[in-house]
ZATI-98264 format. One record per atom (N, C-alpha, C): x, y, z; residue in three letters. Coordinates in steps of 0.001 Angstrom, whole numbers, padded with zeros to 6 digits, always signed. Layout:
<milums>
XYZALA...
</milums>
This chain:
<milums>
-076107-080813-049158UNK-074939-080567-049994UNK-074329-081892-050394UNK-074168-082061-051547UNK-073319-083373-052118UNK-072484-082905-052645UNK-071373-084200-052645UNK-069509-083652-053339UNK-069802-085410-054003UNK-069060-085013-054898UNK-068576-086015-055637UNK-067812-086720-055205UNK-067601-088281-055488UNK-066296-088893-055107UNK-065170-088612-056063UNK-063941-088641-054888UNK-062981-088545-055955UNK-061944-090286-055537UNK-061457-090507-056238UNK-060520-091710-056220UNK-059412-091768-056455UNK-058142-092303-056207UNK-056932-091638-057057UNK-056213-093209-056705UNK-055541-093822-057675UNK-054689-095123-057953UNK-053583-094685-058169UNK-052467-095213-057188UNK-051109-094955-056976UNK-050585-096517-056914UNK-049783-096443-058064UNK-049016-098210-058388UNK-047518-098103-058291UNK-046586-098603-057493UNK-044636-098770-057681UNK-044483-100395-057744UNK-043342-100082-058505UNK-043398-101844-059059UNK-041671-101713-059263UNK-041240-102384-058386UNK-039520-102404-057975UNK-039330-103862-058750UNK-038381-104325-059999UNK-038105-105276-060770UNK-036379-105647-059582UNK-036485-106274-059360UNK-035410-106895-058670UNK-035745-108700-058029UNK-034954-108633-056534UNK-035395-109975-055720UNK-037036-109176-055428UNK-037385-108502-054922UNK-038688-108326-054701UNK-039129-107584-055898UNK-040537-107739-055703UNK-041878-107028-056159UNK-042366-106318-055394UNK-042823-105330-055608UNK-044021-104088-054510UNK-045056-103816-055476UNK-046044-103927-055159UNK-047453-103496-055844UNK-048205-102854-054592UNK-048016-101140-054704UNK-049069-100471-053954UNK-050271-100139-054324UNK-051296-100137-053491UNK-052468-099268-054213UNK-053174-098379-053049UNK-053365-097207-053265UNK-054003-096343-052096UNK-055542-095590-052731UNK-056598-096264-051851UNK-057768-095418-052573UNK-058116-093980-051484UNK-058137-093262-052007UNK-058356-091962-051698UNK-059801-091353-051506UNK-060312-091105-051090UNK-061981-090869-051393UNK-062467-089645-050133UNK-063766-088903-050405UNK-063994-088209-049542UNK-063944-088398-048393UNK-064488-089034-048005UNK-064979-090059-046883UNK-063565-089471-046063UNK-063863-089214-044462UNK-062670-089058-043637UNK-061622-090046-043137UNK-060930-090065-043232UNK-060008-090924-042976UNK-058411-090818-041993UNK-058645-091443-041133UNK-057750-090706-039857UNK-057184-092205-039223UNK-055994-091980-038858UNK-054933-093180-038186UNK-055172-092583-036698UNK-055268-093680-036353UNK-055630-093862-034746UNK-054867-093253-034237UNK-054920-092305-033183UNK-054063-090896-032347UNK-053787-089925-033345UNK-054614-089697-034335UNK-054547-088336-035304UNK-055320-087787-034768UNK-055464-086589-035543UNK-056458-085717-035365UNK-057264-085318-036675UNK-058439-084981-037132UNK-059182-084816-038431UNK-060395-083395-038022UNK-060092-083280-039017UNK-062061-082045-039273UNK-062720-082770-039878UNK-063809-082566-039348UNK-065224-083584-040032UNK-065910-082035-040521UNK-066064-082183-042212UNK-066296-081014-042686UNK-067664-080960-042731UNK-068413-079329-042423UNK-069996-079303-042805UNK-069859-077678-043006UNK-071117-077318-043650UNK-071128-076255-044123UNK-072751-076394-044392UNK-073515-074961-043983UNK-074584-074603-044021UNK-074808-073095-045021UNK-076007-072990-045578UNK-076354-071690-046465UNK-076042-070531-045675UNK-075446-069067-046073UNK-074880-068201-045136UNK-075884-066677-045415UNK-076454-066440-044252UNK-076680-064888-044883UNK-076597-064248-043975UNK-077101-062603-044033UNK-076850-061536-044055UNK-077033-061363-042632UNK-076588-060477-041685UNK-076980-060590-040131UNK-077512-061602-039185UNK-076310-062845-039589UNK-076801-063817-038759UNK-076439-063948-037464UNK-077230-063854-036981UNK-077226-064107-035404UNK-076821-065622-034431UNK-075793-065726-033968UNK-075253-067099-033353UNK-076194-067297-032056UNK-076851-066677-031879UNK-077495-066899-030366UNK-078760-067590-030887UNK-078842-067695-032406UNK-080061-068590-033123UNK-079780-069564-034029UNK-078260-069728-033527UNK-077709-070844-034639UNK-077722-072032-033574UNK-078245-073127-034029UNK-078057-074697-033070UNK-077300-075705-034611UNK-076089-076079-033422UNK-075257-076627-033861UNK-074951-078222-033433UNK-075284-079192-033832UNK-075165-080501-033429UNK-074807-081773-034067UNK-074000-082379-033593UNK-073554-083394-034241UNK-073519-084417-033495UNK-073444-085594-034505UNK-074274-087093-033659UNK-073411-088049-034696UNK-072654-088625-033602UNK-072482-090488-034159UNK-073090-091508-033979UNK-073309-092031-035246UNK-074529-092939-035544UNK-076197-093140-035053UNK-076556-093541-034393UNK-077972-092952-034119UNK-078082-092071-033181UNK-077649-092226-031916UNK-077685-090805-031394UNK-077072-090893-030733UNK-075448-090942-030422UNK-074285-090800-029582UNK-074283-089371-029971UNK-074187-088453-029010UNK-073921-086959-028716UNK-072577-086276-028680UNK-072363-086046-029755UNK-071170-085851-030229UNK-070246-084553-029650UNK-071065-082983-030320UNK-070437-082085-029573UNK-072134-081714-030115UNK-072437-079926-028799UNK-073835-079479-029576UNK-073443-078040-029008UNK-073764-077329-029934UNK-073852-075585-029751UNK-074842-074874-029700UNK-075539-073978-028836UNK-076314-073618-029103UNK-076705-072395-027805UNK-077162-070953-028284UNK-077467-069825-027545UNK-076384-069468-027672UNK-075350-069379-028572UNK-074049-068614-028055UNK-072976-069139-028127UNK-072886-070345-027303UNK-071764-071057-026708UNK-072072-072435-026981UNK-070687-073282-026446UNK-070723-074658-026254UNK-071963-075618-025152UNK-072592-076549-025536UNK-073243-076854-024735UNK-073078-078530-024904UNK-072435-078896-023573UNK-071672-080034-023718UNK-071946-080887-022325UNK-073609-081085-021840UNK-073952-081554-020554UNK-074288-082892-021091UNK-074830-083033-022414UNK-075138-084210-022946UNK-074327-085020-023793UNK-072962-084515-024239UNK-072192-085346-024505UNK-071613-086190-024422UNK-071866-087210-025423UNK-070961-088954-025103UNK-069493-088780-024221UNK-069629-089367-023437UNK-068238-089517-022614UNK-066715-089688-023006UNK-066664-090776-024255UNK-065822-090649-025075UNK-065762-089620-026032UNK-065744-088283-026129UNK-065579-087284-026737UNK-065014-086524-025662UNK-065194-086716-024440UNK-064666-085756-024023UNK-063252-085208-023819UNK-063275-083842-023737UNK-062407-083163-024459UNK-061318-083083-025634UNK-062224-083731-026562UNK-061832-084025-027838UNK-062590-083803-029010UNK-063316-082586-028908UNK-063927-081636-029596UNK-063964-080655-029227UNK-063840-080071-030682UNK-063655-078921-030959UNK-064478-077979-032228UNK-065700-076966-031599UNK-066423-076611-032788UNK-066182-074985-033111UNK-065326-074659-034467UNK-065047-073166-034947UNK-065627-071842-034822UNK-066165-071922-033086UNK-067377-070572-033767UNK-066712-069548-034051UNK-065980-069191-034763UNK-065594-067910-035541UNK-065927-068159-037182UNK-066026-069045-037255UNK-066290-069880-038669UNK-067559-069839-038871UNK-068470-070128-037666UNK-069609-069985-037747UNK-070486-068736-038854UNK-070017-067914-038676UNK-070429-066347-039261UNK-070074-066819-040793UNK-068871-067576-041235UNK-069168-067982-042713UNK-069676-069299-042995UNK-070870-069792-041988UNK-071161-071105-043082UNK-070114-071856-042840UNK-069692-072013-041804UNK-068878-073649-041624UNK-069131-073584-039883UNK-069523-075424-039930UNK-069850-075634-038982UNK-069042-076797-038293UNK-067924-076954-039106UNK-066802-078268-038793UNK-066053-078642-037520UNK-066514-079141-037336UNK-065652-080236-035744UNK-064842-081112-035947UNK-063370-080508-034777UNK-062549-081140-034841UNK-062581-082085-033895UNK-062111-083425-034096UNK-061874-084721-033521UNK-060607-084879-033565UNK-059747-084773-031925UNK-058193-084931-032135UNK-058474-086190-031012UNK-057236-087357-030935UNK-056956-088636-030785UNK-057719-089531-030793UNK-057529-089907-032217UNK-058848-090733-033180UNK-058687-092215-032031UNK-059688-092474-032115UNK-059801-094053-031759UNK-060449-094790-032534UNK-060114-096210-032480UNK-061052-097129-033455UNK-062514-097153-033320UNK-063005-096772-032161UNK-064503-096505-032227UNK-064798-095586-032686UNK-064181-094941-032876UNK-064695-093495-033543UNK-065127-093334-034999UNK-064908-094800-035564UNK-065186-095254-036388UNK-066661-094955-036955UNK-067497-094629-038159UNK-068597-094869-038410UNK-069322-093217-039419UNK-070786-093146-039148UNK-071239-092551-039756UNK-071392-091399-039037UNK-071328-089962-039371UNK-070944-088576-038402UNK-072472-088047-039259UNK-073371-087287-038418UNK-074330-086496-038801UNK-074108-084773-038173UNK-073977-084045-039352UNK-074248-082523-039045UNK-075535-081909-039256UNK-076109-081229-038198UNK-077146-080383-038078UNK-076775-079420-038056UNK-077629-078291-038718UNK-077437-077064-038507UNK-078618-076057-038275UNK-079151-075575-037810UNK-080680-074885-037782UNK-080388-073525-037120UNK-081130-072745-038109UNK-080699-070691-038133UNK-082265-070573-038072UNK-082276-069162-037990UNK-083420-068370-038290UNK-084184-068684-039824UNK-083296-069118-041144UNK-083678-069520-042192UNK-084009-070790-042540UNK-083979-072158-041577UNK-084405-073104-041705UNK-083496-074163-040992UNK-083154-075529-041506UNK-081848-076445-041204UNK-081513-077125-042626UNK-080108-077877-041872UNK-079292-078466-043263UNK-078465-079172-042193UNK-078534-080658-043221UNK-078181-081611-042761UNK-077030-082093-043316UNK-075822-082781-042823UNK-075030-083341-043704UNK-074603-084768-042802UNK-073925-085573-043681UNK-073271-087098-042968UNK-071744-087149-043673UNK-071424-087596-042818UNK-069888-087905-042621UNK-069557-088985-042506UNK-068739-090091-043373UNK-068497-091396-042895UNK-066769-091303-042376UNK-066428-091748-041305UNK-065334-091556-040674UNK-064684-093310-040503UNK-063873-092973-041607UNK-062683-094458-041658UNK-061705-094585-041014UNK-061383-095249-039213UNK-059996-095291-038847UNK-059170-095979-039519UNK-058004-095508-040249UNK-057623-096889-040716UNK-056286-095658-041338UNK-054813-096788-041919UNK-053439-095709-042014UNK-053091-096741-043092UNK-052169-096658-043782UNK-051300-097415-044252UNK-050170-098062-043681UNK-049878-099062-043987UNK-048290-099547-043621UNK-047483-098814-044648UNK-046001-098928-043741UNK-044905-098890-044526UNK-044488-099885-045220UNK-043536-099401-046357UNK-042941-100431-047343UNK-042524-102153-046808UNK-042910-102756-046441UNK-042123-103889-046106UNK-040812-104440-046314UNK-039910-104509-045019UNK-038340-105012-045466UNK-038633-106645-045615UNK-037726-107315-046316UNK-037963-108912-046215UNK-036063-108766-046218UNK-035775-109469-044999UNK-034393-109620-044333UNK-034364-111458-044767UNK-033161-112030-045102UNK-032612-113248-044986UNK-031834-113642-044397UNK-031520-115108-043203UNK-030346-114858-043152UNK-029699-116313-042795UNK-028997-116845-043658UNK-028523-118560-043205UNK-027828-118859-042498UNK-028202-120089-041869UNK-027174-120919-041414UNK-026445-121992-042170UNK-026286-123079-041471UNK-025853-124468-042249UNK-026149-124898-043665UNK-027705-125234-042958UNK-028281-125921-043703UNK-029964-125476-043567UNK-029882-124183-043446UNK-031238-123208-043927UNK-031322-121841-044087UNK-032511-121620-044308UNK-032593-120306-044335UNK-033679-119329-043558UNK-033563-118467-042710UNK-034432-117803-042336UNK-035052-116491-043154UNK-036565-116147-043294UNK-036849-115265-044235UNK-037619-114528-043241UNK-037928-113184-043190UNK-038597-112324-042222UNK-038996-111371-042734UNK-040701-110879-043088UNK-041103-109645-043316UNK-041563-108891-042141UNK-041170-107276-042219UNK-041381-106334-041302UNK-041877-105379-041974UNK-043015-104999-041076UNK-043925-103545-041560UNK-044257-103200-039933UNK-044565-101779-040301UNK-045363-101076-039172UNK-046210-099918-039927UNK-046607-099403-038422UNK-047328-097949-037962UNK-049064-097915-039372UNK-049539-099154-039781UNK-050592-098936-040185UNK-051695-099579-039445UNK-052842-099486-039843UNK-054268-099685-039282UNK-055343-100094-040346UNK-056454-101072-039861UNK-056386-102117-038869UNK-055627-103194-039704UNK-055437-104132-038566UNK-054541-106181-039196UNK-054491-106449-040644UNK-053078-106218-040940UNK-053243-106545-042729UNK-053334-108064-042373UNK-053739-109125-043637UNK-053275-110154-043955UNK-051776-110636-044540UNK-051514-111363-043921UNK-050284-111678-044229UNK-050054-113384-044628UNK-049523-113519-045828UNK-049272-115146-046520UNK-048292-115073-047318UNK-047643-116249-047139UNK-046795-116897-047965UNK-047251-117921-048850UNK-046184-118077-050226UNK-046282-118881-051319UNK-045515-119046-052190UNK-045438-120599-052420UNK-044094-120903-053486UNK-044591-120371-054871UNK-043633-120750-055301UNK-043309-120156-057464UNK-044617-121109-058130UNK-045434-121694-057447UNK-046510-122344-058358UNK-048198-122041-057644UNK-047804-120592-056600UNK-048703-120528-056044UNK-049655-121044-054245UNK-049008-122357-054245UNK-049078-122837-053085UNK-048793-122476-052195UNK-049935-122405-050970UNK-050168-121817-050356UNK-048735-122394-048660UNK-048256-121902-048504UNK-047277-122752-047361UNK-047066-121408-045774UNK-048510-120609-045840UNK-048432-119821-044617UNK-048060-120861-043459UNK-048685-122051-043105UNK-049056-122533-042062UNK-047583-123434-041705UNK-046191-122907-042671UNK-045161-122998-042125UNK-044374-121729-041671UNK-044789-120736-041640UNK-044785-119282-041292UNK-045168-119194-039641UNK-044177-118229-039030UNK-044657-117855-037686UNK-044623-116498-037672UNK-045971-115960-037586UNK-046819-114603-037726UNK-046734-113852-036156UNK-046460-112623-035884UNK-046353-111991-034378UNK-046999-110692-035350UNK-048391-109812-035115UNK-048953-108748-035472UNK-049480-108240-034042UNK-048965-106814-033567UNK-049316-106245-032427UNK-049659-104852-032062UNK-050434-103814-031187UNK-050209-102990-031435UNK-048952-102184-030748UNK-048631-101349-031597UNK-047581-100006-030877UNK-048341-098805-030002UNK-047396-098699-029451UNK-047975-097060-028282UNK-049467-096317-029031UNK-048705-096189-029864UNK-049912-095334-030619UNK-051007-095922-031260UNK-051292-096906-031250UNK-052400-098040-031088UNK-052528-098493-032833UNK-051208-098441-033341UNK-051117-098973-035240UNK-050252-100434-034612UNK-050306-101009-036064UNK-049802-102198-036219UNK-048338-102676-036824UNK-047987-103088-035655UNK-046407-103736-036126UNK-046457-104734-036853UNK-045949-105793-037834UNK-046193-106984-038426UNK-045026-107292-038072UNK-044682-108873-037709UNK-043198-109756-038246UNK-043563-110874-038286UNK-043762-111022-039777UNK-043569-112888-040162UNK-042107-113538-040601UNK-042260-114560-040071UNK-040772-115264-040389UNK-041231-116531-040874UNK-040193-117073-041745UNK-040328-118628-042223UNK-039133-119456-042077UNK-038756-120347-041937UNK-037628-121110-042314UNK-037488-122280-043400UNK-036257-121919-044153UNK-037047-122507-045414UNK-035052-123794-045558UNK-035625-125141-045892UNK-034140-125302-046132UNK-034328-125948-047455UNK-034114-125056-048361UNK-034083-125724-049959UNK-033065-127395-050260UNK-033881-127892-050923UNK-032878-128816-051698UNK-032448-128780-053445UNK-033603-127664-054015UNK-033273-127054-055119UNK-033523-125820-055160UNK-033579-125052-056070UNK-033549-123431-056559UNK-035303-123215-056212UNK-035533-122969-055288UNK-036652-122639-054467UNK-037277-120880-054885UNK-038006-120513-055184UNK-038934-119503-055063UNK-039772-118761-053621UNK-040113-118304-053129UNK-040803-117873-052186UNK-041117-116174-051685UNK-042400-116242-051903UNK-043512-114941-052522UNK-043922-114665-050677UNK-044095-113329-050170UNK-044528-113250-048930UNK-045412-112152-049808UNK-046749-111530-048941UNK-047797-110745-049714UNK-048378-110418-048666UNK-048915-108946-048037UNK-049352-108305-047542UNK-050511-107853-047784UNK-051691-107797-047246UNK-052635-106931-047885UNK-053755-105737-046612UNK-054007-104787-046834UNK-054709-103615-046183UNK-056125-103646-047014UNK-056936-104682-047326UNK-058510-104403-047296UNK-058683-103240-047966UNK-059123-102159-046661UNK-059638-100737-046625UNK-059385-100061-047179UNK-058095-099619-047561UNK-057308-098827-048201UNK-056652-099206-049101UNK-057055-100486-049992UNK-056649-101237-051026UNK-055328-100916-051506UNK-054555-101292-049817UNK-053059-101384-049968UNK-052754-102939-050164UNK-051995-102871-051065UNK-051277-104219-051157UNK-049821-104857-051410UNK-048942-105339-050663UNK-047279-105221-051745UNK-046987-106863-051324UNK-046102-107402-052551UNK-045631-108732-052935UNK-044031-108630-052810UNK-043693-109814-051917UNK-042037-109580-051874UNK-041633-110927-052487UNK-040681-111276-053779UNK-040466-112657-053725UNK-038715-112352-054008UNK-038620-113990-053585UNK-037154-113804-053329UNK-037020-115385-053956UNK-035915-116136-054225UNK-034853-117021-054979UNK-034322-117555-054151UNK-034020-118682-053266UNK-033091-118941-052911UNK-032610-120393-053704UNK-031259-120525-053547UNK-030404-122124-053887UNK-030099-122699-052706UNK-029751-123941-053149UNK-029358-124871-052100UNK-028017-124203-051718UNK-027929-124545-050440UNK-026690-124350-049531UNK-025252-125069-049992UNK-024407-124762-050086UNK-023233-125838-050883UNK-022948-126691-049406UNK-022030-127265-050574UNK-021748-128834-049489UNK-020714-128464-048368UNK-020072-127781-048718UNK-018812-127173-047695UNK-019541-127167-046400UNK-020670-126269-046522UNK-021335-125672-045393UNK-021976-126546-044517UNK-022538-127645-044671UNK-023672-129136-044660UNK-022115-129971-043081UNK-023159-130317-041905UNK-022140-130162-040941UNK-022709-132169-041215UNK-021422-132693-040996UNK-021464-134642-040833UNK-022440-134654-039897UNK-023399-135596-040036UNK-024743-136377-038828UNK-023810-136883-037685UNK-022949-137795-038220UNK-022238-138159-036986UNK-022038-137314-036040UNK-021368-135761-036413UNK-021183-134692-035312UNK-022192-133852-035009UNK-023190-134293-035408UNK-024444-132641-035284UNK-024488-132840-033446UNK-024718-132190-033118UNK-025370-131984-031560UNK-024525-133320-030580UNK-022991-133179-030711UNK-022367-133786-030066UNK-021037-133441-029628UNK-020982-131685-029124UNK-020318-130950-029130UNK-019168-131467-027795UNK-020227-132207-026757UNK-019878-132982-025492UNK-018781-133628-025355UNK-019097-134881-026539UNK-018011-135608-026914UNK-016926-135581-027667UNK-017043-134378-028091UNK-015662-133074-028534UNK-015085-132698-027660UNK-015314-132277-026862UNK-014756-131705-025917UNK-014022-132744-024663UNK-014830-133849-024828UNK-014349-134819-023979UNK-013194-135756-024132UNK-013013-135835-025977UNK-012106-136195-026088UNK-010738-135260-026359UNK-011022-133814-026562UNK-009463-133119-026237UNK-009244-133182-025090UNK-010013-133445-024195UNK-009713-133549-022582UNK-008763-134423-022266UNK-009030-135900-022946UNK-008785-137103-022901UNK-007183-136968-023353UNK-007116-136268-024510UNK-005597-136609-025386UNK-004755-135781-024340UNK-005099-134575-023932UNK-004485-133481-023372UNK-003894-133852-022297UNK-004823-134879-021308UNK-004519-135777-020336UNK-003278-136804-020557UNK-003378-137343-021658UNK-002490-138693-021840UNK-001268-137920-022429UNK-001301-136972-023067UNK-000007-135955-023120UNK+001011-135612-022076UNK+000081-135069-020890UNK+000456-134964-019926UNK+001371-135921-018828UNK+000544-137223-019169UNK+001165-138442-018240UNK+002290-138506-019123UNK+002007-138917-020543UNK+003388-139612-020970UNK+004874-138075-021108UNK+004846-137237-020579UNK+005645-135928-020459UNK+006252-136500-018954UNK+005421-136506-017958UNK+006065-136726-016709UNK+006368-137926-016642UNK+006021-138828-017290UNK+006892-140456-017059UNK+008088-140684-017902UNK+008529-139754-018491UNK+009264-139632-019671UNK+010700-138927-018849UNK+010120-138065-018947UNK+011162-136744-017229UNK+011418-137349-016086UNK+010888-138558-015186UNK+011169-139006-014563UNK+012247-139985-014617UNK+011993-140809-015735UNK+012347-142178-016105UNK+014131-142611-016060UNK+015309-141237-016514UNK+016124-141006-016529UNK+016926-141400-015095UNK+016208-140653-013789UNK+016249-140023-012718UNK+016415-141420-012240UNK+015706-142490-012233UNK+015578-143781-011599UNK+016440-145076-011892UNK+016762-144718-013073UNK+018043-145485-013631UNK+019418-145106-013039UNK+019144-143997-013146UNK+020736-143321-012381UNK+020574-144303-010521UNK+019899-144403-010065UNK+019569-144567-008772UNK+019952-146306-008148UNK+019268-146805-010159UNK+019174-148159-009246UNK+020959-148695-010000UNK+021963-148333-010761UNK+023572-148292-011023UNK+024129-147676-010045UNK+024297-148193-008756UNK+024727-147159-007957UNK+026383-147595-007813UNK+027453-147158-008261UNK+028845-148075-008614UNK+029595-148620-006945UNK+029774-149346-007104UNK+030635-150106-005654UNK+031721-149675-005225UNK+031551-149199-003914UNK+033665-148346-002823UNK+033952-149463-003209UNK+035676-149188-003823UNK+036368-149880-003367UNK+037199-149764-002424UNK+036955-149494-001615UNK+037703-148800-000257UNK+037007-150348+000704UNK+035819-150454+000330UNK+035241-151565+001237UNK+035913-152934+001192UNK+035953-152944-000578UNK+036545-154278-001315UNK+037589-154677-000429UNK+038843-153627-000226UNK+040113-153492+000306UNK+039969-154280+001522UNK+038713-153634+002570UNK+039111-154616+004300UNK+038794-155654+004252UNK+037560-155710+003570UNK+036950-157446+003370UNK+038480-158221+002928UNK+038895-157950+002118UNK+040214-158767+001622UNK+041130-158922+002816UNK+041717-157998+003432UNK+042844-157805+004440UNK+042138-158456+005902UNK+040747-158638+005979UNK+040694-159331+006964UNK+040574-161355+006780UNK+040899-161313+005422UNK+040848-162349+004874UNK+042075-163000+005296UNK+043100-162572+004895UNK+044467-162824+004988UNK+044736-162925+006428UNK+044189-162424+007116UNK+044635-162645+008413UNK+043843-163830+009301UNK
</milums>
């Protein structure tokens, strides 16, 4: 049985500080984000009083990993790859119409590759292949800014797609300036990809700067560019004071101190004058004299 490909091109294009250019290719071919679940579709010729106890049902990844296999009736699952286990699932009620589709629930990246369906009845066999793509999209990318002094920090964030987009930066003439970029791409619980690139950028003129994402597989792609200007002068801290917060502090210490002394030598000073005018008895004057006279 052959199907046609189908393809489908999906483009958004946001006119602002950023650009987004998506593209998603669509195609038969299965396609499942890691911890999904998918049907790997097959279908065999159907007739009239068919008997399941003569239907053999088998499926195989890539040359002969043992996928799930049916046959006399029931499930027969002594030879199955280890990593499948219990993570198939084959419709025999479906069986009776000509479908022979197995479900694969919590996709993994190995699970990756080419899927073969067998089918063999009383009327002959029929074969089909399955190519199975792990792989998801990212979300839209935020690009956050945020300054200080005398720069600027720029940061793109994406998640929850599959596998490692590329990620680069570039000025307004193209040039390439990733390798001033610090890139962190990891996985989440569910085994997709977080992105956060950051840059620090400190303009001295009206600067440009393009960050660009790209997904390969799924010929996803989006462009963020942004404008920045120089920082005004207000903001721009004197060299003399950068990273000398110490000797700030050391000298309000200093004044706060000499405040202090000249307050209490000031309050005192009154107190000691009174002390050393101390006025003369004349009661004394009086005997000294009268013993004079005598």
């Amino acid at each position: 049985m052959k199907r046609q490909g189908i393809s489908k091109f999906i483009s958004v294009s946001l006119l602002s500080s950023a650009i987004i250019e998506v593209q998603f290719l669509i195609s038969p071919m299965g396609v499942a984000a890691p911890g999904s679940d998918i049907t790997l579709s097959c279908y065999f010729p159907l007739y009239e009083n068919l008997n399941l106890n003569n239907v053999i049902v088998n499926w195989q990844h890539g040359e002969s990993e043992v996928v799930h296999s049916y046959y006399y009736g029931r499930d027969q699952l002594e030879r199955q790859s280890v990593v499948y286990k219990g993570r198939t699932h084959l419709f025999e009620d479906q069986l009776t119409v000509g479908n022979a589709s197995l479900r694969l629930s919590g996709v993994q990246p190995s699970d990756q590759g080419q899927y073969t369906c067998y089918v063999t009845d009383e009327q002959g066999s029929t074969k089909e292949k399955l190519l199975l793509l792990v792989a998801a999209p990212f979300k839209e990318p935020q690009l956050s800014v945020q300054s200080s002094c005398d720069s600027f920090f720029i940061t793109l964030n994406s998640s929850q797609g599959f596998p490692q987009p590329n990620v680069w930066w570039t000025d307004s003439i193209g040039g390439d300036i990733s390798n001033q970029s610090h890139s962190r791409i990891g996985l989440d619980s569910r085994g997709r990809y977080e992105v956060h690139s950051s840059m620090e950028v400190r303009p001295n003129s009206t600067l440009t700067i393009i960050a660009e994402m790209r997904l390969d597989v799924l010929n996803q792609s989006f462009t963020r560019s942004l404008t920045l200007h120089p920082l005004p002068e207000c903001c721009e801290v004197p060299l003399a004071t950068r990273g000398r917060p110490a000797l700030v502090l050391l000298g309000i210490v200093l004044l706060a101190g000499l405040a202090m002394s000249l307050i209490l030598y000031y309050r005192h000073k009154p107190e000691t004058h009174q002390h050393q005018m101390v006025p003369r008895d004349d009661t004394t004057g009086q005997d000294e004299a009268h013993e004079t006279e005598t």
